[in-house]
C-alpha positions in Angstrom: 9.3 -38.4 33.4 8.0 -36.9 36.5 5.3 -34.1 35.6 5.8 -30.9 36.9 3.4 -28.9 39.3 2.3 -25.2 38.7 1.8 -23.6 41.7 -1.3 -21.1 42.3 1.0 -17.8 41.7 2.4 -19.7 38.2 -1.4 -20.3 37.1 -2.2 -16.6 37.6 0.5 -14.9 36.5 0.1 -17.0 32.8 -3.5 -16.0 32.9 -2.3 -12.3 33.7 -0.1 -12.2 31.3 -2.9 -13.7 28.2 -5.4 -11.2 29.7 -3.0 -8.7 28.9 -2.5 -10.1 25.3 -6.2 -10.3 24.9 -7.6 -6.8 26.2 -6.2 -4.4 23.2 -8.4 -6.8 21.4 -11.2 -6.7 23.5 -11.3 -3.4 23.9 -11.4 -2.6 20.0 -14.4 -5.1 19.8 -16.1 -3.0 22.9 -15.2 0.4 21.4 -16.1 -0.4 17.6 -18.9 -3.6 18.0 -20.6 -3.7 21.1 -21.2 0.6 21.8 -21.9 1.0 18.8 -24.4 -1.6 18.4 -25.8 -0.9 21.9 -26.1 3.1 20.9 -27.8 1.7 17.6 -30.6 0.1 20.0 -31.2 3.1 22.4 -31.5 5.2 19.3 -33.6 3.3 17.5 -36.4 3.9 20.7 -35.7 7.7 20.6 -37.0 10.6 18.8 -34.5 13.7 17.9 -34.7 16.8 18.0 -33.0 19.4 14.7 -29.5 18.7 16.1 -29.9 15.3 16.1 -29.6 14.7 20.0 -31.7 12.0 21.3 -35.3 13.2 23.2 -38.5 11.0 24.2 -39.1 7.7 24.4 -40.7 6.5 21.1 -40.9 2.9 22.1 -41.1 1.4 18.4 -42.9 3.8 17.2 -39.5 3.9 14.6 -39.6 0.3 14.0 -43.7 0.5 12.9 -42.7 3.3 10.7 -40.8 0.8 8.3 -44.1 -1.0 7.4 -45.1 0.8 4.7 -44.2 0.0 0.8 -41.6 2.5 0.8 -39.7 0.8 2.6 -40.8 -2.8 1.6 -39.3 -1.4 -1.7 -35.9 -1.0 -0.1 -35.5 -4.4 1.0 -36.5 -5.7 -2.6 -33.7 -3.7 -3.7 -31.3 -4.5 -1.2 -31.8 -8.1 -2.5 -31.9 -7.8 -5.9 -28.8 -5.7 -6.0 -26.8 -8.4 -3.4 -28.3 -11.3 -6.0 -27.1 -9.5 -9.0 -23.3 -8.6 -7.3 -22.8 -12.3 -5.6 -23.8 -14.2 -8.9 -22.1 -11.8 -11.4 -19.1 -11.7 -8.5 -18.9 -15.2 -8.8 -19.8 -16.2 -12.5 -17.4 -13.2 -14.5 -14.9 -13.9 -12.4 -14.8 -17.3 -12.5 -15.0 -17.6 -16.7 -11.7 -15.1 -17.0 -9.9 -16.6 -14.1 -9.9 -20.5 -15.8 -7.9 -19.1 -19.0 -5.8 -17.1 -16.7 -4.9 -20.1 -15.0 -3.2 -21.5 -17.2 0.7 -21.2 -17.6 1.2 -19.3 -20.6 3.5 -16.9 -21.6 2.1 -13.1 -20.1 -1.0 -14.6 -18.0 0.7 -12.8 -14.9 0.1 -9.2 -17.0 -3.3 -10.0 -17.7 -4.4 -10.6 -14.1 -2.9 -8.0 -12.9 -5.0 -5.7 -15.6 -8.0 -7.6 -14.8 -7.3 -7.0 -11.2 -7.1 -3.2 -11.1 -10.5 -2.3 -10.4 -10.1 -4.2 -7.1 -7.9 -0.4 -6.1 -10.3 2.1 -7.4 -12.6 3.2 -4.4 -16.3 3.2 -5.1 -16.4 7.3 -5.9 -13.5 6.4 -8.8 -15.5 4.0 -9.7 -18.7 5.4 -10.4 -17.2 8.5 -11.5 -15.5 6.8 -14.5 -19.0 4.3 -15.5 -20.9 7.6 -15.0 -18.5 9.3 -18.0 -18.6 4.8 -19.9 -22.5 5.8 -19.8 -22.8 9.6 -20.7 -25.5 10.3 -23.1 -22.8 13.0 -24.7 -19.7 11.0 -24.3 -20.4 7.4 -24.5 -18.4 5.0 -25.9 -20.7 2.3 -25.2 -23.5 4.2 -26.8 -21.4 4.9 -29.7 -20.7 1.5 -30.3 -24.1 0.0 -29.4 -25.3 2.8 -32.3 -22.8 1.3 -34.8 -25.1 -1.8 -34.9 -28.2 -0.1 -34.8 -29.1 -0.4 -31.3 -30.9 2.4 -29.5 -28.4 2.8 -26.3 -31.2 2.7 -23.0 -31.4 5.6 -20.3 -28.6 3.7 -18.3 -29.1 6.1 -15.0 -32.4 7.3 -15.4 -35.1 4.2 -16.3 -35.4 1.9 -13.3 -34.5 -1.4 -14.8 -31.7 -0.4 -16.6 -30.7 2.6 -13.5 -30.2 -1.0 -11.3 -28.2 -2.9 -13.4 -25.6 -0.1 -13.9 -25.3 0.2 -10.1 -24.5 -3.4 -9.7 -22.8 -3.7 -12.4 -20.0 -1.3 -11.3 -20.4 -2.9 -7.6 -19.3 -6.2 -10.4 -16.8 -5.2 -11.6 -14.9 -3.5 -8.1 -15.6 -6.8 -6.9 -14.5 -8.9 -10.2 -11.2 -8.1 -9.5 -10.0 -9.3 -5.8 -12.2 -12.5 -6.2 -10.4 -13.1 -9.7 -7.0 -13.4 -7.9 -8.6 -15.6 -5.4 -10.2 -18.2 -7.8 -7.2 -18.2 -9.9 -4.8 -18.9 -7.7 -7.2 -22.0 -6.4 -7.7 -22.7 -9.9 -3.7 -22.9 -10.0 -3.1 -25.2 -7.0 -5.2 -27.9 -8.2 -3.7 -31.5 -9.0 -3.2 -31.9 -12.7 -3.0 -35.6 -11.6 -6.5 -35.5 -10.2 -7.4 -33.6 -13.2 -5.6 -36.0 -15.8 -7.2 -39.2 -14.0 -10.8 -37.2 -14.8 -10.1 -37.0 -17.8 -9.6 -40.5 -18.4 -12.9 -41.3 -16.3 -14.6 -39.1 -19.0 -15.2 -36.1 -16.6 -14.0 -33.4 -19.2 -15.3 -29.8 -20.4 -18.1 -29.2 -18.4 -18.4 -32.1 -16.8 -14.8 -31.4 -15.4 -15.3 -28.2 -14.1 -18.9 -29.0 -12.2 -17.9 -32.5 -10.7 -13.9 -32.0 -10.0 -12.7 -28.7 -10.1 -15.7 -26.8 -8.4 -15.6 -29.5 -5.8 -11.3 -29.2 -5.2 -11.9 -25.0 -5.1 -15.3 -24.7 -2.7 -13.7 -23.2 0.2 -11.9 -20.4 -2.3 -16.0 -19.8 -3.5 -17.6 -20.0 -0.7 -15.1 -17.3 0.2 -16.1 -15.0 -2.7 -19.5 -16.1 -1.5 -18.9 -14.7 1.8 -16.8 -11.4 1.1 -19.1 -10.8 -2.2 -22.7 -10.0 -0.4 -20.7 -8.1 2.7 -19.3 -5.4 -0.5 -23.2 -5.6 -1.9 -24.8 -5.1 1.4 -22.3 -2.3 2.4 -22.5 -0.5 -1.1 -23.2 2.8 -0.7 -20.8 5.1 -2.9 -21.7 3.7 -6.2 -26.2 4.3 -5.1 -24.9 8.2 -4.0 -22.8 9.0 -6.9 -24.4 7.1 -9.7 -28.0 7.9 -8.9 -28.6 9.3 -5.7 -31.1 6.2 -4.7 -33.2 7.3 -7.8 -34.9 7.4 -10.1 -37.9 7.0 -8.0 -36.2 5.2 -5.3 -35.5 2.4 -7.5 -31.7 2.2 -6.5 -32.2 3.1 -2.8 -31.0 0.0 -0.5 -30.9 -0.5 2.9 -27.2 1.7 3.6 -28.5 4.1 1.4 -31.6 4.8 2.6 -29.7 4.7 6.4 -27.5 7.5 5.2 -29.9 9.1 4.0 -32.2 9.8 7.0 -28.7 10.5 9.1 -26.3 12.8 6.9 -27.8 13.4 3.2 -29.6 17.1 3.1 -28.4 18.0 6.4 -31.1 15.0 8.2 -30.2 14.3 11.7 -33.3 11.3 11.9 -30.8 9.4 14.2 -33.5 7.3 15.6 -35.4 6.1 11.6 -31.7 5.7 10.5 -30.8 3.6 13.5 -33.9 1.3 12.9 -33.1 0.9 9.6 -29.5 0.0 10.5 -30.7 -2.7 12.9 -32.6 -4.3 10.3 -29.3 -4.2 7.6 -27.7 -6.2 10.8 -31.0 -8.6 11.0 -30.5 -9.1 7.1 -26.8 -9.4 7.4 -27.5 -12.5 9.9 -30.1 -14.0 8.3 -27.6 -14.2 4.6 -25.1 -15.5 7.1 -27.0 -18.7 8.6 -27.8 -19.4 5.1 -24.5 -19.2 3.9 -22.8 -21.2 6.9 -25.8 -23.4 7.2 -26.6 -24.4 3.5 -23.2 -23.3 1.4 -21.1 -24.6 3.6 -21.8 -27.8 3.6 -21.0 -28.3 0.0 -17.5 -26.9 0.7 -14.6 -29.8 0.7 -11.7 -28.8 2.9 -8.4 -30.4 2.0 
């Protein structure tokens, strides 16, 4: 069968027509990605005056103001929080979604109950742990004094002011990457699983050398999606403990907003430094992630 020629005009009227297609995209990636990020970088080299308008040249006068322990603190936060979220993110998770997995009468209920938290927005969120946590109107400190246990300052000691933070960033989280490991848990071969079992691969053995291995792309997923929420939590800091107490809660988006917007700031410039650092962090998990994770991931 004789092949047929294109002429010139066919060629660029079909690349015409996908350059249409492709510029709505392109232009939201030039509007929302690439301005933005190219504003981020003249800010960051510019002081501001009270309105927040750029002025001088600073050079990096902004960047060699982030050596200091203050903000050395905020990065050990920022990680400890994003360790705490992606482990918990993927561990709780993973331990309610292998019962739910399995056909039983009502299991659809359950997830769907275990999955609300996935719709409550971070202020909701925090709002109602905030009241879970109340000195006056605990339950948790109610019960934990039934059993003679002395409930901790949950918001105002350090240690314990951390933990709450990422544990409500846990359990926003919990749900979405429940529904996504149960329904890989639910697509997986009960042949493969039954010829396992017969191998002697059961109970934990099962679950670390089959079923982990069948599911890695749905958990490297959660990987993925779970430290872009911790990186990007920022309602949960501001509403549970405004960064405190001492700065012990303050990560890198907190500390951002807080130079920009919080207490009527405008330090454009410090925030915008800060910001390009978040990115440089956000990177740097990425590579990792791709690099290292991904290599354990089976596709099917």
């Amino acid at each position: 069968m004789a092949t047929r020629i294109r002429s010139p005009r066919t060629r660029g009227a079909d690349l015409g027509w996908g350059a249409g297609f492709l510029l709505p995209a392109l232009a939201g990636v030039a509007l929302f990605v690439i301005f933005p990020l190219f504003q981020a970088m003249f800010l960051a080299t510019r002081g501001t005056d009270v309105r927040g308008n750029p002025t001088r040249d600073v050079g990096l006068e902004n960047f060699r103001q982030l050596l200091t322990p203050e903000f050395g603190q905020v990065l050990l936060n920022t990680l400890v929080f994003t360790l705490i979220v992606v482990v918990g993110g993927l561990v709780v998770p993973m331990a309610l979604a292998v019962p739910l997995a399995q056909r039983l009468p009502g299991m659809k209920a359950f997830r769907t109950l275990f999955s609300l938290p996935f719709a409550y927005s971070a202020s909701t969120a925090s709002v109602i742990w905030l009241l879970m946590v109340s000195p006056a109107l605990s339950p948790i400190n109610w019960l934990l004094g039934l059993v003679g246990v002395v409930a901790p300052d949950w918001t105002t000691s350090s240690g314990w002011a951390m933990l709450t933070v990422a544990w409500i960033t846990l359990w926003m989280v919990s749900g979405f990457n429940l529904l996504v490991l149960a329904a890989a848990l639910a697509g997986v071969d009960e042949e493969v699983l039954e010829a396992s079992k017969l191998d002697g691969a059961t109970g934990w053995r099962g679950l670390l050398n089959v079923v982990l291995p069948m599911i890695s792309p749905s958990v490297f997923f959660v990987v993925v999606t779970t430290t872009l929420s911790a990186l990007q939590a920022l309602g949960q800091v501001q509403v549970t403990t405004n960064g405190g107490p001492n700065g012990a809660t303050s990560t890198l988006v907190f500390s951002i907003y807080e130079r920009a917007f919080a207490n009527a700031n405008s330090l454009y410039g410090p925030a915008c430094a800060r910001g390009l650092v978040l990115l440089l962090v956000g990177v740097l998990l990425a590579v990792l992630q791709f690099g290292v994770l991904e290599r354990r991931v089976h596709y099917r």
